[in-house]
One Martini backbone bead per residue (centre of mass of N, CA, C, O) as a GRO file, in nm:
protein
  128
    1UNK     BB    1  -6.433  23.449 -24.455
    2UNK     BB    2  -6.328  23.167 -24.588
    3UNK     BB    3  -6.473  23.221 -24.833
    4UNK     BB    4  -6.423  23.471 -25.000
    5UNK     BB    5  -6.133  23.360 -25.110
    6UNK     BB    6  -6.317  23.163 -25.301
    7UNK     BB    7  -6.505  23.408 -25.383
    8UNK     BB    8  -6.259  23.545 -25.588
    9UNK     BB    9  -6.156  23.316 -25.757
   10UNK     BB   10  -6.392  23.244 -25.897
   11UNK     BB   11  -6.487  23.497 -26.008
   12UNK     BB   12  -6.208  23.522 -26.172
   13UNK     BB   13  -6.257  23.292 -26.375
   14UNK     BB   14  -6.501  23.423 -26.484
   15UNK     BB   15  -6.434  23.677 -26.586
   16UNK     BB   16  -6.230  23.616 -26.775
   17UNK     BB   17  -6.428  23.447 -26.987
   18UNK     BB   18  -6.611  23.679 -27.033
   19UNK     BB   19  -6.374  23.926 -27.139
   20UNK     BB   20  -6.212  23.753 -27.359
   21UNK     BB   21  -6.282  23.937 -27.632
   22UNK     BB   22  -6.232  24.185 -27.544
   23UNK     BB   23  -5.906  24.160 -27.515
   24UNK     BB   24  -5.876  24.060 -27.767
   25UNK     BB   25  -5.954  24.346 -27.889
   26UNK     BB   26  -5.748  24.541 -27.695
   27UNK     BB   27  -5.477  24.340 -27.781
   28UNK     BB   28  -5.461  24.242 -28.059
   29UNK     BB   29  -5.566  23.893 -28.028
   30UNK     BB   30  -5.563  23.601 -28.094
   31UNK     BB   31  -5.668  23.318 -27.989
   32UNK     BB   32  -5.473  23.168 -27.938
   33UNK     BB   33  -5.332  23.399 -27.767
   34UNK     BB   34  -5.590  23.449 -27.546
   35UNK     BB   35  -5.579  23.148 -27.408
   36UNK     BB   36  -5.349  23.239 -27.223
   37UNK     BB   37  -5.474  23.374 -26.979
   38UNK     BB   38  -5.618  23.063 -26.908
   39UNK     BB   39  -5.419  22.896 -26.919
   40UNK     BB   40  -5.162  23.010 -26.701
   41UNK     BB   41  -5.385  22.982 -26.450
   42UNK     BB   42  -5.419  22.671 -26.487
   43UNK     BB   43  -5.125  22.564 -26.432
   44UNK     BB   44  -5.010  22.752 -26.191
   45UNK     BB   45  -5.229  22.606 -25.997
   46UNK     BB   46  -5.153  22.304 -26.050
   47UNK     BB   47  -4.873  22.350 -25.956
   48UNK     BB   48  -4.929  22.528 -25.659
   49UNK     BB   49  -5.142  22.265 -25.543
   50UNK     BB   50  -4.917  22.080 -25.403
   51UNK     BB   51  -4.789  22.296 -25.182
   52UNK     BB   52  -5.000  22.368 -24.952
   53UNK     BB   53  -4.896  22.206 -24.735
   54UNK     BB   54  -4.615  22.230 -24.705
   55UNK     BB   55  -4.653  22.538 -24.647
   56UNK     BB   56  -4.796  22.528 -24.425
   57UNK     BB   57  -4.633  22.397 -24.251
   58UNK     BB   58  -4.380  22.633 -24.281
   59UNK     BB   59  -4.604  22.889 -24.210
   60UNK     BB   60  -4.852  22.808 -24.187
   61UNK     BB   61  -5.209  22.890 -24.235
   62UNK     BB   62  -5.218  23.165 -24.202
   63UNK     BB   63  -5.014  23.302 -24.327
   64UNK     BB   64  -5.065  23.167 -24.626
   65UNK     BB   65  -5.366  23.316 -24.636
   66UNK     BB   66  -5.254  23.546 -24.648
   67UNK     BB   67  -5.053  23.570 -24.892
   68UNK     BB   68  -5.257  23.461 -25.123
   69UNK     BB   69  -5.425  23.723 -25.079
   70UNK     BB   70  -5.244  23.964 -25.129
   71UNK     BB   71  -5.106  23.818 -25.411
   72UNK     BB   72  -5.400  23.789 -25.530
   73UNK     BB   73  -5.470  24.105 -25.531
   74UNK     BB   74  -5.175  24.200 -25.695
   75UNK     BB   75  -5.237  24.061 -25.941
   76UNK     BB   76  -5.480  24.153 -26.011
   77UNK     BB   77  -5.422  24.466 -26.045
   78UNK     BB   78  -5.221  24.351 -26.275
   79UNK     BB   79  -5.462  24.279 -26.469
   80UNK     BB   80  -5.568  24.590 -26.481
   81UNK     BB   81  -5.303  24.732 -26.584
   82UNK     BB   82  -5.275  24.605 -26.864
   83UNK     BB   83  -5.129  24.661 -27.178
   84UNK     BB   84  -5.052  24.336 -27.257
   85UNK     BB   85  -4.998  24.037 -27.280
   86UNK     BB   86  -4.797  23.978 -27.132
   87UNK     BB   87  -4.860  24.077 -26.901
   88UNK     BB   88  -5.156  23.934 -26.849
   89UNK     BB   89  -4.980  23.647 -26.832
   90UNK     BB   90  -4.823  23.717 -26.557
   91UNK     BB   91  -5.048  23.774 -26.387
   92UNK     BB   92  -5.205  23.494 -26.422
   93UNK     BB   93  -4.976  23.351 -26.290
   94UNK     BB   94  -4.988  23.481 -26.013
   95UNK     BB   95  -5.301  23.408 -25.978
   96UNK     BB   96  -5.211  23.116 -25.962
   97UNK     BB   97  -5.046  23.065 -25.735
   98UNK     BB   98  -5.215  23.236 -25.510
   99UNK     BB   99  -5.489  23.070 -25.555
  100UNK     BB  100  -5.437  22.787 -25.498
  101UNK     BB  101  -5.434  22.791 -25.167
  102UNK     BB  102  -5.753  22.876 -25.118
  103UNK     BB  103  -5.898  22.595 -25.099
  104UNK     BB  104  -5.733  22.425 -24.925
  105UNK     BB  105  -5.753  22.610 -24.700
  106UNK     BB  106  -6.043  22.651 -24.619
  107UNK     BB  107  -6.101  22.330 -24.584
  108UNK     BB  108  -5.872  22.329 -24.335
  109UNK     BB  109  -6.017  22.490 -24.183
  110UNK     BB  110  -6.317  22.376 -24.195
  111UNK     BB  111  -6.184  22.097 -24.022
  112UNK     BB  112  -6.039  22.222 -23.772
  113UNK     BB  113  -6.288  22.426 -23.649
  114UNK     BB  114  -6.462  22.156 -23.652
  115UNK     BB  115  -6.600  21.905 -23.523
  116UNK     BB  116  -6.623  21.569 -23.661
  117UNK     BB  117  -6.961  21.566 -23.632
  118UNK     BB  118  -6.930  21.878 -23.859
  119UNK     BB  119  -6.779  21.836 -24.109
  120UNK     BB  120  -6.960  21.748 -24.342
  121UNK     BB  121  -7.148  21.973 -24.313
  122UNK     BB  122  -6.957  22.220 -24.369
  123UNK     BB  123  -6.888  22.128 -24.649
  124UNK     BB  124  -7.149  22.154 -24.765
  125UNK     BB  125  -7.175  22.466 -24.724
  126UNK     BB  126  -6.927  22.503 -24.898
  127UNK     BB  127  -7.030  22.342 -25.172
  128UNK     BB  128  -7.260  22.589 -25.247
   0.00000   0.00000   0.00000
């Protein structure tokens, strides 16, 4: 099930990359503008993952994972909704702050939850 949240995130990068002509094409946007969708929220989760650790101390692990998760629900339904290259480039900022946490935290708890001695193996099987 933490897998999910990490395999959410990376959908939603790998979708934005293929979408980017269609949205380009929809929002009458130049290329300078519509790389503002990709740049956004790579930026926006650059600066929210070194956050990660700190927030997880004064949240907890599980709080921080709902948080993100549905935080980055609630942003994706708004880059769905948007109708302006401004919605969707503030949306993409959305997605990337709480999607930053989703890797870190996942790893963390698969971390947590293996004895010392499967911790390896575990990762291994995070990383396929």
């Amino acid at each position: 099930s933490i897998m999910l949240a990490t395999l959410i995130q990376t959908l939603d990068s790998t979708i934005a990359n293929v979408a980017l002509p269609h949205m380009q094409g929809t929002l009458s946007a130049s290329q300078d503008e519509i790389t503002w969708v990709l740049t956004s929220y790579i930026v926006a989760a650059a600066i929210a993952t070194p956050l990660t650790g700190w927030l997880s101390d004064r949240l907890s692990v599980k709080r921080l994972l709902i948080v993100s998760i549905a935080g980055f629900t609630v942003a994706s339904a708004l880059c769905g909704l948007s109708e302006t290259l401004v919605q969707i480039v503030g949306a993409r900022l959305l997605q990337g702050v709480f999607g930053a946490a989703l890797v870190p935290l996942s790893q963390s708890i698969l971390l947590d939850i293996n004895p010392r001695e499967k911790q390896g193996q575990a990762m291994a099987i995070w990383g396929m």
